[in-house]
N, C-alpha and C positions, 0 to 999 in steps of 0.2 A: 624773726623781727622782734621790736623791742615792744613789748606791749604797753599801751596808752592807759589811761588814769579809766577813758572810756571804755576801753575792753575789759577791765577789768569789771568795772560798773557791769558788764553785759554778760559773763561769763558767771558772777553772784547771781544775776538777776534768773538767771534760764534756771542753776541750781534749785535755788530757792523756790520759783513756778512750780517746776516737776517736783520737785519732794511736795512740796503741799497739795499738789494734783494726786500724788502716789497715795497721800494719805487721807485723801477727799477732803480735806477741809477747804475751808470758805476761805476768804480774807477776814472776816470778820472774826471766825474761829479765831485764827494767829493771832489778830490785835489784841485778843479777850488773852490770851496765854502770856505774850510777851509785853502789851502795857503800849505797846506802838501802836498810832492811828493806820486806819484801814489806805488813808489818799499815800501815808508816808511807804506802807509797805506794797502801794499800789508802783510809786515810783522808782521805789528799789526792784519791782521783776521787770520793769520795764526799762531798765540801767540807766536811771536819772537819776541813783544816788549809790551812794555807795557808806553803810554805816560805821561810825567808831566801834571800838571795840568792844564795847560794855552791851552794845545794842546786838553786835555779830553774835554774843557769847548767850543774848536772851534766845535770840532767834534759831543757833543751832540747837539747845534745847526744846523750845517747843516743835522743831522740825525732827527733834530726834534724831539728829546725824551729829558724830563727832566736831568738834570747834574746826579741827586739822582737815576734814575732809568739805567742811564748807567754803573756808578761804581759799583751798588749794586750788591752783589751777587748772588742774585734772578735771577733765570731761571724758567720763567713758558710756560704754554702751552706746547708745543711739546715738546720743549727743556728741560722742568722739570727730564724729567728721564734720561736723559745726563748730567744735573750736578748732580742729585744723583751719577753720576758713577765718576765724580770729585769728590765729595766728600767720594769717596767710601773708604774704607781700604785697598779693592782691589788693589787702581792704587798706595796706598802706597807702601802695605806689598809684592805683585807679583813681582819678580824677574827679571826684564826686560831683566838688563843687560847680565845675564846668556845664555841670546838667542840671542845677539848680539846687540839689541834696546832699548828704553828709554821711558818712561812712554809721552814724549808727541810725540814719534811716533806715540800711538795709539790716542792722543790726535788732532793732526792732519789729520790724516788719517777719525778720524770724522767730524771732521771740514768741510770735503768738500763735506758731505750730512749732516747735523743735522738729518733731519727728521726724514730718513732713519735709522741712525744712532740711534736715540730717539725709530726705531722700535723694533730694534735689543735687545739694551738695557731692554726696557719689555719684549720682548720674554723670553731674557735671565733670566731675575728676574722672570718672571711667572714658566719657567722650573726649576729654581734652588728651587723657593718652593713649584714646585709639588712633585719633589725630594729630600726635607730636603737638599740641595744644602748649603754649608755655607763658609764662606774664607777661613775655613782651609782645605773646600775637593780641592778648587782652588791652594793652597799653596801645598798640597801634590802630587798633581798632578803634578805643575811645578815639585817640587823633583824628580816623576818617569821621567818626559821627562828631566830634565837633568841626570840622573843619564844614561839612554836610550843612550842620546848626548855623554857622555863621555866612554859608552861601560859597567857601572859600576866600573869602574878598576880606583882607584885615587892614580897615584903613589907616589903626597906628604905625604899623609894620610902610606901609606905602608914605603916609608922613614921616617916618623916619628916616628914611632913603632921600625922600626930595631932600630935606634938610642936609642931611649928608652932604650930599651931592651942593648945594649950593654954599655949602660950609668951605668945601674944598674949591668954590671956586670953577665948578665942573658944569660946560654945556648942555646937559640931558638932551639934547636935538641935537646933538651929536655922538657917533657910536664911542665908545670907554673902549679904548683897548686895555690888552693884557698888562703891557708895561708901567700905567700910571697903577693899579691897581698893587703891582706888584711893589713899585716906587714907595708906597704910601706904608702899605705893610709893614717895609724894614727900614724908612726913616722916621717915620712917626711912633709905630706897635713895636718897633726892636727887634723884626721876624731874622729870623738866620734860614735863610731858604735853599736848600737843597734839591737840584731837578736829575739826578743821576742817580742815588744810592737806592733808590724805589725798582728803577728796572734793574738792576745791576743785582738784587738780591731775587732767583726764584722766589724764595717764600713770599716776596714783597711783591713782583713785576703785577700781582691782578690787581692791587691798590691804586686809588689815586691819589691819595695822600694821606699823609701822620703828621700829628704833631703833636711834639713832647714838651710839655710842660717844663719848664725850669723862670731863671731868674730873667733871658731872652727868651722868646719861644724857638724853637725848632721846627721849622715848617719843613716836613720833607713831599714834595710834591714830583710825580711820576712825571719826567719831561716827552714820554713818550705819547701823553694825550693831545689832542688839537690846541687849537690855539683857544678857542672857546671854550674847550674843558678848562684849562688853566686859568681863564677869566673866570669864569663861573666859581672856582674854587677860590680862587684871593677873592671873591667879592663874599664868599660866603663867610671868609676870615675876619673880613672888614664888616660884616654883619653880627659876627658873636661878639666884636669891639663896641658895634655900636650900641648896642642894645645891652650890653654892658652885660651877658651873660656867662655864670662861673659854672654850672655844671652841664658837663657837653660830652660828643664823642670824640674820641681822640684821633680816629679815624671817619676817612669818608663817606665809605655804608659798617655802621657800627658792629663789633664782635663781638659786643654785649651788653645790655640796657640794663642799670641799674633804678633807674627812676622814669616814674611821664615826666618829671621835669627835666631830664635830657631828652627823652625824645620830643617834646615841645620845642626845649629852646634850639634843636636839630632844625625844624620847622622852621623856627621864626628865622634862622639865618640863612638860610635858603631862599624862602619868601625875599629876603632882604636882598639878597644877591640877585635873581630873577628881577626885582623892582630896580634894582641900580642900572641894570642891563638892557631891560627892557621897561624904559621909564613910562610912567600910567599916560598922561595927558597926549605922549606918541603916538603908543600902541594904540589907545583911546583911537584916535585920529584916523590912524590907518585901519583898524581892523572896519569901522563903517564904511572907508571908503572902499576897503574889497567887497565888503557884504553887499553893498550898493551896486556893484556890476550886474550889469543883465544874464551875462552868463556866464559860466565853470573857466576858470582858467589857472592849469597848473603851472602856465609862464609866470601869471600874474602872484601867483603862490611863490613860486622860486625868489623872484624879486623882490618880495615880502621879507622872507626870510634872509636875503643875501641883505637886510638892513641893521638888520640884531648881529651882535656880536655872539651870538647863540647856538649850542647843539637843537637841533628840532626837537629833541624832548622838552628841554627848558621852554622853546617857544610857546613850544603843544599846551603846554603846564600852566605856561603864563593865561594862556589865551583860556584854561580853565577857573582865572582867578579873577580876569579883565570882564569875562563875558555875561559871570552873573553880577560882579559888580558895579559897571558902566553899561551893559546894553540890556541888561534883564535877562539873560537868557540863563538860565538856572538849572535848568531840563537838560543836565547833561553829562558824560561819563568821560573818564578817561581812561587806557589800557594802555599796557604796557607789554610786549612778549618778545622772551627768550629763544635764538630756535640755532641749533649747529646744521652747517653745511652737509647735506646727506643723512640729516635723523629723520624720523617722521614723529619725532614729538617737540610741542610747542609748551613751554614753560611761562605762564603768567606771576611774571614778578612785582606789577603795581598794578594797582586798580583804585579806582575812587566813584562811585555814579552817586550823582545828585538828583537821576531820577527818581522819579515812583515805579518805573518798571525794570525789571530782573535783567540783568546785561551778564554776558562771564564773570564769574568769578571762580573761588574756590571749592566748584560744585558736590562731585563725589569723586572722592581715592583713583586715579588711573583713568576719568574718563578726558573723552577725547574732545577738544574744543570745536566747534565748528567751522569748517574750514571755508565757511563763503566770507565772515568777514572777511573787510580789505586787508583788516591790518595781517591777519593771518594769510591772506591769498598773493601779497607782495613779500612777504618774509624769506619763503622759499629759497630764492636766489641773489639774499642780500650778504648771504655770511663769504660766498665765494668772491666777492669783489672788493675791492682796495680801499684800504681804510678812510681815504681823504674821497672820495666817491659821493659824489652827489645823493642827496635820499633817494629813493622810487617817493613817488607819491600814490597814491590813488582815492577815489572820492566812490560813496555809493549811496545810494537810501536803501538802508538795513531795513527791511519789511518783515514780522513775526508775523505768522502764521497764526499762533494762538491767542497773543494777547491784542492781535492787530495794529499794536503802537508801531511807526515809522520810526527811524534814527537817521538822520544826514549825516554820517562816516568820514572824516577824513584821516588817513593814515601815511604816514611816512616812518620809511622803513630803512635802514644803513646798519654795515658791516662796526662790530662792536670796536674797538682802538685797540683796549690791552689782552684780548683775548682772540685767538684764531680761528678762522674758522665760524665764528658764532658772528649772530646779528640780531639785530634788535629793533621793532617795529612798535610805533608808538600812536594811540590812535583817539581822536575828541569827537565824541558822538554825541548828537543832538538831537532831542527829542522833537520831531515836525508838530508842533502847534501855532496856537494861533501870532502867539510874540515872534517867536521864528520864524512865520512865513512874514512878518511885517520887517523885521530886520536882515533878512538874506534874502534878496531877491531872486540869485537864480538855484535857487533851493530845487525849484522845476523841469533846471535844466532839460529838455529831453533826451541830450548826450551823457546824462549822467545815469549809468546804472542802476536799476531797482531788480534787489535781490531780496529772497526770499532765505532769512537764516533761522538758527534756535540759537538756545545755549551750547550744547553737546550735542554728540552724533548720537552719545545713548536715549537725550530726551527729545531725539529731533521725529519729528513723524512726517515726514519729509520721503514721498514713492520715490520721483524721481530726479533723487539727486544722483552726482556721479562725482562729489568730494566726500563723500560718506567715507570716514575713518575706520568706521565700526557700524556696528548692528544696533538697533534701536534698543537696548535690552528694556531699558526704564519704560519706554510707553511700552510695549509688548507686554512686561510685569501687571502692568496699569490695567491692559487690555484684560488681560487673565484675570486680575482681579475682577475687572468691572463684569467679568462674563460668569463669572462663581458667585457673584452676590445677583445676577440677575437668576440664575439656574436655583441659587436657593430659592431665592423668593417665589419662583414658580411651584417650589415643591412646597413649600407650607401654604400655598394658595389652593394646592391642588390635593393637600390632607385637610384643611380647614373646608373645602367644597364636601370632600367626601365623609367629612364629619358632622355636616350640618343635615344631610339628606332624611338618615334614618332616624332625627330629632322628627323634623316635618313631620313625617311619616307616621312617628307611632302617633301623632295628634290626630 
């Protein structure tokens, strides 16, 4: 990366500390040596300044290091892996401000351990490539904790759709098909739209779409997705237009992230597309009046759905955007999972939870998910049936064992479009409190299942289950330990007894 006026500033400043730490002087020492006040050389190891030259040339003498090796960039010994992290992409491309802070917040905040600091920073790099760890899982991550921060609910993004949409003249209470989207695209944006050169190329057939930048754009879009996949992509085209956004991916799920500012504006044309689709004041409408039924109905669910011009992911998604922003419900997760006809392993390829309790995620390397969720216990036998196949649905109240938190589960699960064989289950779980039980009426159903799950089958302590993956190893670890720290204690209880006797005694 190119480095900033501020790394600079911070890379003087850590030198400067440690050499006058190396040579125990004060601040005050240095002022008395170089003629500079103690606040001014306070702010330089703190990299709030950065000195002309006449001042550099006082300072590397009383520090006693060459002119050349004070300016230099070069951080070695300890410090080495703390200017890698200056020079990182990370302290570019990470999103500071999003969280309220500035990139030499954390630049400072090391400054007043290096060492420390320089320990952390290898830890971190050692974990991030025991884990294939890279900036864009850091970038994406920021995206969940803000998306987390703002509840998912982005009311410019929703303003900007209505607008849209009545700019063009467009009924929102009425579903948008694929063709005006498309219409819109290539008389108004100049799109050159392609729906055959995607499947027609293997390398290309797993894509859903590309698109090549030039003087027209080149939209090439895979004609073999649904009718809903191809609405959802022209809407998401019509969302980087609208929002007037210039740095993006050029494909559908990106090959490679150069900034959070593509993976954001990835975001917000998405969001955009999902709100043209499924417009707020609708869904608004509808989703109370499902919640308001007395009891569980997955007809009443089908019907729901067959009103969006929508894959069920998108709904699912929506209804994670609609719920903390129009009905309160906040307290809640969404999953995503991979699974091939005939494997017995389950692949989690999105996740988002807005709760306060621990839901799957990216636990540890090879363990096995739990297979009582719904979304996992319908996946099974979604990948062997036909593409255009109605979802399975299923509904449950997800009950932990350990942390005792409830989840009301709904999952729908459907055979993937460009990929055989595989299928894809998508699931919005809700944490049961008190907002939830006022808002979802038959949250009680009695015909709705209450199961008893974990995370994994390694941390599940679960006798008798009988979708156990695997063997418990993590609490069994857990056990061992807890029964080695009971066994010690017993033994220094039982030397300090036998230590104390012949004290008594000789009194």
């Amino acid at each position: 990366m190119d480095l900033q006026p501020e790394h600079l500033r911070y890379i003087l400043g850590l030198k400067v500390k440690r050499r006058r730490q190396e040579l125990a002087l004060g601040l005050k020492a240095v002022a008395t040596r170089t003629g500079l006040s103690v606040s001014y050389l306070s702010e330089i190891e703190r990299a709030r300044k950065y000195p002309k030259p006449d001042k550099l040339l006082k300072l590397a003498e009383a520090l006693d290091l060459p002119f050349d090796r004070l300016v230099s960039l070069e951080m070695s010994g300890e410090l080495g892996p703390v200017a890698s992290l200056v020079r990182s992409r990370f302290l570019k491309d990470f999103p500071f401000e999003m969280f309220g802070l500035r990139a030499e917040d954390l630049l400072e905040l090391v400054s007043g351990a290096p060492e420390r600091a320089a320990a952390l920073v290898r830890t971190v790099a050692e974990v991030g490539q025991t884990y294939d760890l890279r900036v864009e899982h850091f970038l994406f991550a920021a995206l969940r904790s803000w998306q987390q921060m703002r509840g998912n609910f982005f009311e410019e993004i929703e303003t900007a759709a209505t607008r849209f949409a009545a700019d063009e003249g467009w009924d929102l209470e009425q579903p948008l098909d694929e063709t005006r989207l498309r219409n819109l695209l290539e008389h108004r944006f100049g799109y050159r739209i392609d729906t055959e050169r995607l499947p027609a190329d293997p390398a290309l057939a797993a894509l859903r779409s590309v698109r090549v930048a030039g003087g027209d754009p080149n939209f090439f879009l895979n004609g073999k997705l649904l009718e809903a996949q191809r609405a959802f992509a022209y809407g998401r085209e019509l969302g980087y237009q609208a929002l007037a956004v210039k740095e993006r991916s050029a494909t559908s799920s990106p090959v490679s992230v150069a900034s959070f500012e593509q993976v954001i504006n990835d975001f917000r044309a998405a969001y955009f597309a999902g709100a043209l689709l499924v417009p707020l004041a609708r869904f608004t409408a509808d989703l109370e009046a499902f919640f308001a039924r007395d009891r569980w109905s997955a007809s009443a669910l089908r019907d729901l759905l067959a009103a969006y011009p929508v894959t069920p992911e998108t709904f699912l998604y929506r209804l994670t955007q609609v719920a903390p922003g129009r009905l309160g419900l906040r307290e809640l997760f969404f999953m995503r999972f991979a699974h091939r006809a005939g494997s017995q392993r389950f692949i989690l390829t999105k996740n988002l939870n807005m709760s306060r309790v621990a839901v799957p995620h990216g636990v540890g390397l090879g363990e096995h998910y739990c297979r009582r969720w719904p979304g996992l216990e319908i996946l099974g036998g979604a990948g062997a049936k036909h593409a255009s196949s109605p979802p399975d649905i299923a509904v449950q109240r997800s009950r932990f064992v350990d942390p005792g938190s409830t989840f009301f589960v709904l999952a729908l699960a459907r055979p993937l479009r460009l990929v055989e064989q595989m299928a894809t289950s998508i699931s919005i779980g809700f944490l049961v409190y008190d907002t939830f039980r006022q808002r979802v009426r038959f949250w009680h159903d009695p015909a709705i299942p209450e199961v008893d799950v974990d995370l994994t089958c390694e941390r599940c302590a679960l006798t008798a289950c009988t979708e156990r993956a695997a063997a418990p190893e993590v609490v069994d670890a857990q056990a061992r330990r807890l029964q080695q720290a009971e066994a010690l204690e017993r033994l220094r209880a039982g030397v300090r007894s036998k230590g104390a006797s012949p004290r008594r005694a000789d009194r």
